[in-house]
N, C-alpha and C positions, 0 to 999 in steps of 0.2 A: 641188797635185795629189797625190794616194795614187797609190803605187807599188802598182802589179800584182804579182801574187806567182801562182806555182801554188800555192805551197804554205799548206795552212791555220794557220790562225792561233788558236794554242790557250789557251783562255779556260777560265779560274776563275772563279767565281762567289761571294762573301761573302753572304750575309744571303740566301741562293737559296731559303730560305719565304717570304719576306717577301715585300708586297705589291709594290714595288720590284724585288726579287729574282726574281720570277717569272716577270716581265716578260723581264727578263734572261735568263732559261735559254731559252724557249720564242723569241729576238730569236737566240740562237744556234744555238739546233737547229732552226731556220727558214731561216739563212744557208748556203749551202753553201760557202764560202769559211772561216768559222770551224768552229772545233771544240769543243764542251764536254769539258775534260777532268777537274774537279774541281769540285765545289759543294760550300760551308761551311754550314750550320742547325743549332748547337749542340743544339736540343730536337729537329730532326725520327727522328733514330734513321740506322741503314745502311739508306737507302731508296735505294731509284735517284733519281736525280735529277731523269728523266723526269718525277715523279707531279706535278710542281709548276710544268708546263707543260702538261699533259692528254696526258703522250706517257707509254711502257713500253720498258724492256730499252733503255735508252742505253748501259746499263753504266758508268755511272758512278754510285757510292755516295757518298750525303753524309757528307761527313767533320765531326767535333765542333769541330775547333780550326781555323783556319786555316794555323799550323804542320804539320800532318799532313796538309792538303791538297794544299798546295803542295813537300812532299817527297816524297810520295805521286807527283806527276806535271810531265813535262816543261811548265813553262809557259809561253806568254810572255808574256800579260797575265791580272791582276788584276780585275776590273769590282766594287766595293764600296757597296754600300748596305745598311750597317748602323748604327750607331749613333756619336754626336760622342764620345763615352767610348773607342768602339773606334777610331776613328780613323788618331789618329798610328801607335799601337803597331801596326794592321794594313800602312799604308803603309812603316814602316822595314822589319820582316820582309820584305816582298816585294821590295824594293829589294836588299836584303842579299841575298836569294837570285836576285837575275837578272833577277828578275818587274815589269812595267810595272804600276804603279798608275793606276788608273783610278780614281778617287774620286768617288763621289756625295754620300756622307758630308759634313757639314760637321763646323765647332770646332777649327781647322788657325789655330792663332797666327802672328805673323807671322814670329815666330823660325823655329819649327817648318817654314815654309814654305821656308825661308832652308837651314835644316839638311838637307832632304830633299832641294833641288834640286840642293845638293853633293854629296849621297850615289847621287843619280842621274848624275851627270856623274861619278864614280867608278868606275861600275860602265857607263858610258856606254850609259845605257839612256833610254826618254823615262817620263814617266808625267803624268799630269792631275788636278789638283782642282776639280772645275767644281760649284760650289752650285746648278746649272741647267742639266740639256742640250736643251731647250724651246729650239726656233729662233725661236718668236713671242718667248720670256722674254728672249732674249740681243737680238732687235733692240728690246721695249721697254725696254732698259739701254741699249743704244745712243742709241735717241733721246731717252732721259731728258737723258744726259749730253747732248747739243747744246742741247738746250731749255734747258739752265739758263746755257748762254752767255749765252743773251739773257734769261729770267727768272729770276733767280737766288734768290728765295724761295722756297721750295721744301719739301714734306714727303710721305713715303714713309707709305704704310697697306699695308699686306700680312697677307693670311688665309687661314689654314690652320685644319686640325679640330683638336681640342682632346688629342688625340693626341701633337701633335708636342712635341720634347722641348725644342727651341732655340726660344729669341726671343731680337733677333730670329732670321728666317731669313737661310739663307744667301745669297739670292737678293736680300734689300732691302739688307744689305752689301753686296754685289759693286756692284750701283747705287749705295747709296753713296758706294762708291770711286771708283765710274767717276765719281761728278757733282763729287766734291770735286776729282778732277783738273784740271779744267777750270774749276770756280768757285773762286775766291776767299772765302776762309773767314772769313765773318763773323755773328754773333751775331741772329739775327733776333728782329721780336716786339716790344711795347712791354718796356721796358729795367726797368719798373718792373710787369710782370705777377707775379703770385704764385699759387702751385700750392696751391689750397686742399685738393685730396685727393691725395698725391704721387703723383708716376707721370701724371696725369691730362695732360699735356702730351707725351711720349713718350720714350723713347730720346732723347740728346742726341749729335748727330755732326756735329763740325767747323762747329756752328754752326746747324743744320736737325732735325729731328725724324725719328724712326720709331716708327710703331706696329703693332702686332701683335695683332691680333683672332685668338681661338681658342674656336671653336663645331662641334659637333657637326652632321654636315651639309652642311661647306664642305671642300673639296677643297685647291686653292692657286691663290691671285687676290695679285694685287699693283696700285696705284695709286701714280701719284709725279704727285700737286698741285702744280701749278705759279699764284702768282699774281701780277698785275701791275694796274698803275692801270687799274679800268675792267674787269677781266680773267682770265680763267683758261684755264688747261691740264688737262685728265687725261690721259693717259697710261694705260693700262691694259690687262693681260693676263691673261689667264682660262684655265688649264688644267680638264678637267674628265674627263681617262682617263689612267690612267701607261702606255699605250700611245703615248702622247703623244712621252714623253721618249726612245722607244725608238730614231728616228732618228739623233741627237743620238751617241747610245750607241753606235752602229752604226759612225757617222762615227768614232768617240775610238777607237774598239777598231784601226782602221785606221790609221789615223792615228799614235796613240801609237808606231807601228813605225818610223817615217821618220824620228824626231829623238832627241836626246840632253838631261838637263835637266827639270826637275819644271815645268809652265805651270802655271798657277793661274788658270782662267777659259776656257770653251769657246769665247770669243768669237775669241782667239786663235791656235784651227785649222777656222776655219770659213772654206769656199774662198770 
């Protein structure tokens, strides 16, 4: 359960032009429970913040650095969706100053993930790395991983526009992990196949494949094939508006307030 609060709960914004990002300002100045108090757009200039939700006079000015945002103003959460380069080094800064990370960002190692949840129980605050906050996305991770109890062949296809910067994504990982938990890791595939144009077989994890289609046109789809004698599985989830993800978002921003400790995966505080 989330703790009721009178009091608002004050949100920064990272990558707040972005298409992501936008989402996020207009998901906060829509809530009357939260509060925008800072948004990061290195190119957008001292604009209000408001223009990047269709709203004026928030009075809040986009700041250049995330540094200067989040000293700039009382915070208590974070909300990030900017880039796997920007990442880690956005998540330590806000930790060190008090601020709950909320992470959409993927490209988080598993060191890195190891170091930050220390740094959060240090400062005993909560914060979140979720590659998906898509409630359909996290229960097709769910049911991937049972399905592979019983058909443990298994291969991940997931598609994104030709934009995005990671492959894979972070979304066919997170499934990955979830299915390797539960299946026993073994090497699929005739033993004697050979890759006549490399790469043409996929990604290799723990013994099962990931591929990553990127085409002009396509939003974000994932598929996780499952086969058996006689038999198949698809599995499959089709986002097609980043208005999508904004519940997800809503639920983390709340949430992250009640515990101490870095989660890594939204499936985790989902009631």
């Amino acid at each position: 359960m989330i703790k009721l609060t009178t009091q608002k709960i004050r949100v920064a914004v990272a990558g707040a032009s972005g298409r992501m990002g936008r989402e996020v300002v207009k998901m906060v100045l829509e809530d009357e429970s939260l509060q925008l108090v800072a948004a990061v757009a290195p190119s957008a200039g001292p604009v209000d913040a408001g223009i990047f939700a269709g709203k004026a006079n928030t009075g809040v000015i986009v700041s250049a650095t995330l540094e200067e945002a989040l000293q700039g103003a009382q915070t208590d959460v974070l909300v990030d969706f900017t880039i796997p380069q920007m990442a880690y080094g956005h998540t330590k800064t806000a930790i060190e100053l008090g601020v709950r990370p909320i992470m959409g960002t993927t490209g988080f190692t598993p060191e890195q993930i190891v170091e930050l949840d220390e740094l959060c129980l240090e400062k005993g605050i909560g914060g979140l790395i979720a590659p998906n906050f898509s409630i359909g996305a996290i229960l097709m991770m769910k049911f991937a991983a049972e399905a592979s109890k019983y058909l443990p062949h298994v291969e991940i296809i997931e598609y994104h526009g030709d934009q995005k910067l990671d492959a894979p994504s972070g979304t066919s990982i997170k499934t990955a992990e979830l299915i390797s938990q539960v299946r026993k890791e073994f090497r699929q595939g005739n033993p004697n196949e050979e890759e006549v144009i490399e790469g043409a077989r996929g990604g290799y994890y723990n013994g099962f494949r990931i591929h990553s289609v990127r085409l002009p046109g396509v939003f974000a789809q994932q598929e996780v094939v499952f086969g058996g004698h006689g038999q198949t599985l698809k599995i499959r989830h089709d986002s097609y508006d980043r208005a999508g993800y904004m519940p997800g978002v809503n639920v983390a921003v709340k949430k992250v307030m009640t515990y101490s400790g870095l989660i890594y995966g939204f499936e985790h505080i989902m009631d």
